[in-house]
C-alpha positions in Angstrom: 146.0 66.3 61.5 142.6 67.7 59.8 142.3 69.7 56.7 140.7 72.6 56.8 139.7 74.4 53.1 139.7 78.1 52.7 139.1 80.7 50.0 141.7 83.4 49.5 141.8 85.8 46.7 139.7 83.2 44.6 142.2 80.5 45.1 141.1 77.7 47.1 143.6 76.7 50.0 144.0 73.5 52.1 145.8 73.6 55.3 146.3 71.2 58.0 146.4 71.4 61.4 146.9 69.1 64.8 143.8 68.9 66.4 145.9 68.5 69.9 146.8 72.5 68.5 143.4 73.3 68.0 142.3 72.3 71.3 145.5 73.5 73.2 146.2 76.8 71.5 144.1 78.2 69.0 140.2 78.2 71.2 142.5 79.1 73.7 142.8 82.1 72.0 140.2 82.4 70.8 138.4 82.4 74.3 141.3 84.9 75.3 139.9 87.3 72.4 136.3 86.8 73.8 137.3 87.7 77.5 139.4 90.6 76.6 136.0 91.8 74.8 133.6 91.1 77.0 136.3 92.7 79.9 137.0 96.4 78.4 132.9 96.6 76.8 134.1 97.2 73.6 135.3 96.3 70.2 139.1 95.2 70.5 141.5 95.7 67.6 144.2 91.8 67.6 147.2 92.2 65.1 148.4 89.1 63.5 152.2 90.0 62.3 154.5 87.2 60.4 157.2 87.3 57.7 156.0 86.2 54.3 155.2 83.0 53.4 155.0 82.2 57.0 151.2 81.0 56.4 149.7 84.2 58.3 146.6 84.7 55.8 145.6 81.1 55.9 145.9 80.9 60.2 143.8 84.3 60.2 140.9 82.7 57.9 141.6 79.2 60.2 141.1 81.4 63.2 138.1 83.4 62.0 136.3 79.7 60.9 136.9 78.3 64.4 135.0 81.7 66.2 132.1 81.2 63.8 131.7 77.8 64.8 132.1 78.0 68.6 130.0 81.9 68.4 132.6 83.8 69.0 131.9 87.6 67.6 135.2 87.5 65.4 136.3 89.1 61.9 139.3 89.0 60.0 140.6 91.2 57.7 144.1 92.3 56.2 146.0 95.1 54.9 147.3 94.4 51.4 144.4 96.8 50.3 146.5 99.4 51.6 148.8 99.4 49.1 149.8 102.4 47.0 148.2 102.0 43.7 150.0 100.7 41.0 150.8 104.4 39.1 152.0 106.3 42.4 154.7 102.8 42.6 155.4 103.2 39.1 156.6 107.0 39.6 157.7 106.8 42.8 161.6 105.7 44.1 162.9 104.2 47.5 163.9 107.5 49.2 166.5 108.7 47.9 167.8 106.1 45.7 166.9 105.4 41.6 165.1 101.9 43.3 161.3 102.1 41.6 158.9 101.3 44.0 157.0 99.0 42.1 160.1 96.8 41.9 160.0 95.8 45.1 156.0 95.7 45.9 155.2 94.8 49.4 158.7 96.1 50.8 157.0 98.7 53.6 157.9 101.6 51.7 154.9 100.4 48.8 151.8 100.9 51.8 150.2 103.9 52.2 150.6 103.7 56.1 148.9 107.1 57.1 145.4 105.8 55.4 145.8 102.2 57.3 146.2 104.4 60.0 143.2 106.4 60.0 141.2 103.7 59.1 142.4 101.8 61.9 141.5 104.8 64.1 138.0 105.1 63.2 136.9 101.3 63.2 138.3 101.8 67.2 135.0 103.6 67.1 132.6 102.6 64.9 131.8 99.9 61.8 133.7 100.8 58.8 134.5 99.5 55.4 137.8 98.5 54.9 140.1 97.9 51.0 141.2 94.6 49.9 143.8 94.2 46.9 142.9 92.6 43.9 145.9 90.3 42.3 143.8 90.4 39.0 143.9 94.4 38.9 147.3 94.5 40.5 145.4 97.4 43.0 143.2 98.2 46.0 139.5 98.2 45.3 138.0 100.3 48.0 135.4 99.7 50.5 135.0 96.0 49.7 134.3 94.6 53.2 132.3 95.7 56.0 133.5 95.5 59.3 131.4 94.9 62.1 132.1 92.4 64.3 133.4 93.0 68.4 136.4 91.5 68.0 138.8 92.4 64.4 142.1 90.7 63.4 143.6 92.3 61.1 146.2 90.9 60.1 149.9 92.1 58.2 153.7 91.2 57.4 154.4 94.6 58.9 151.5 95.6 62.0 154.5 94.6 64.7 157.5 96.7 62.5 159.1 99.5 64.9 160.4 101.6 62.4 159.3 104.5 60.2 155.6 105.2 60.3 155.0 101.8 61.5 156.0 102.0 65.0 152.9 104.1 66.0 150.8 101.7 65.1 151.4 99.2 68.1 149.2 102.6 70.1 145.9 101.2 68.3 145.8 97.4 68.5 144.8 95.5 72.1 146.3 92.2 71.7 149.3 91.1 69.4 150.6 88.0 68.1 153.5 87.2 66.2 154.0 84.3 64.0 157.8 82.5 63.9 158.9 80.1 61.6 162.4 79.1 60.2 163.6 81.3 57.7 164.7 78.0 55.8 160.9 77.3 55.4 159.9 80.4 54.2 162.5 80.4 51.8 161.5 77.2 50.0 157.8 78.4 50.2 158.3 81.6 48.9 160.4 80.3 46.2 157.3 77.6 45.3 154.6 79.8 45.4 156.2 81.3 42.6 157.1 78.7 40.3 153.5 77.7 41.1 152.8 80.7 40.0 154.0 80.1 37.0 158.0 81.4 37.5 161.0 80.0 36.3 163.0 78.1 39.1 165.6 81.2 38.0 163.1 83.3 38.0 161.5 82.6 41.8 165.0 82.5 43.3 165.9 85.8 42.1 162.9 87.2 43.1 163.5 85.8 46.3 167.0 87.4 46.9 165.6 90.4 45.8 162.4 91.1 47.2 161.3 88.5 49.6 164.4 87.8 51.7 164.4 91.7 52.1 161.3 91.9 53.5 161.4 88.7 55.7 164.4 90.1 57.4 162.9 93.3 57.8 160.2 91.8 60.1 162.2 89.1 61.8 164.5 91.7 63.0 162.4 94.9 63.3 159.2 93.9 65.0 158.0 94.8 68.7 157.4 91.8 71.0 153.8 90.9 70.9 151.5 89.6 73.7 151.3 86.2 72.2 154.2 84.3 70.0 153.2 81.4 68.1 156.2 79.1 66.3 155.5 76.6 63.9 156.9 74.1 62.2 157.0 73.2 58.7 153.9 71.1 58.8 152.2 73.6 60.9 152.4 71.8 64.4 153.0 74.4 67.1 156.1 74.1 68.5 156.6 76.5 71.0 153.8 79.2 72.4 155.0 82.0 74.3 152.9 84.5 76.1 
């Protein structure tokens, strides 16, 4: 295994791969971003879809690392910056139901879809720049990162969902992958990133029930079969790749 140390949202993250993976799998795809590129003479659009906790964010910034270092034209970005802002969730419900929106933040009813959309649209067609979320504000801060590059992962729990105003995002993307990983794992990492982050054990398991198991099932279940299918274990070894 190597380590490989990233930076996401000002927290600095280790993860470890198998180099056997690296060599077998991951250039692999990376090369199979490249052709795609070079084939259609034009940027391409990859979606990275996983459940939470399933490690997406820190693969994507693996991913992005590995291009710059064998020159491959790749950026990555994600789409928690499309989130509705923190005063629409706070007066807004779940449909029809007395459920706040800001009580169950990053369910898919908390993005604004139709702006991902548009802006997914227009970087088809030219270099744009593109919202991250801040954890510190608890919001989107606009126009943060510009997007350039030939090839863009973006990636997102729900880029893959089939439901709602979802689905017709699969139109706009040119390669997909989708990240698997046993919901027993996620569990336990979802419940630990929250005691981490400073949670009650009570506390991160009802959270848990409430929010994260929700929205893991809603992308295990709900999710359009993607070009590439990646499953990993709980130490990140691939064990199965399906394309």
């Amino acid at each position: 295994m190597s380590s490989y140390t990233f930076t996401i949202n000002g927290l600095q993250i280790t993860a470890n791969f198998n180099e056997k993976d690296v060599d077998r799998y991951f250039l692999p795809i990376l090369k199979t971003f490249e052709k795609l590129q070079k084939d259609l003479n034009r940027r391409i659009i990859v979606y990275l879809s996983a459940p939470p906790g399933s490690g997406k964010s820190t693969f994507v910034y693996f991913l992005e690392n590995l291009a710059k270092q064998n020159n491959i034209d790749l950026q990555s970005i994600g789409i928690d910056g499309f989130h509705f802002y923190q005063e629409y969730l706070d007066t807004h419900y779940l449909n029809d139901s007395e459920i706040l929106l800001s009580s169950i933040k990053g369910n898919p009813n908390t993005f604004d879809v139709h702006k991902l959309k548009e802006k997914i649209i227009k970087l088809q067609k030219e270099n744009i720049y593109w919202p991250i979320y801040s954890r510190t504000l608890h919001n989107p801060i606009e126009d943060q990162i510009y997007v350039s590059r030939n090839i863009v992962l973006i990636e997102g729990n729900y880029l893959l969902y089939n439901k709602d105003q979802w689905k017709d995002l699969i139109k706009y993307c040119d390669l997909s992958i989708y990240i698997n990983i046993d919901s027993d794992v996620l569990k336990e990492r979802l419940i630990n990133r929250k005691i981490m982050g400073g949670s009650t054990t009570t506390e991160a398991i009802e959270h848990y029930e409430k929010t994260d198991k929700v929205n893991i099932d809603l992308v295990s279940n709900n999710h359009y079969k993607a070009d590439i299918e990646i499953v990993f274990d709980e130490n990140n070894n691939v064990k199965s790749f399906i394309i």
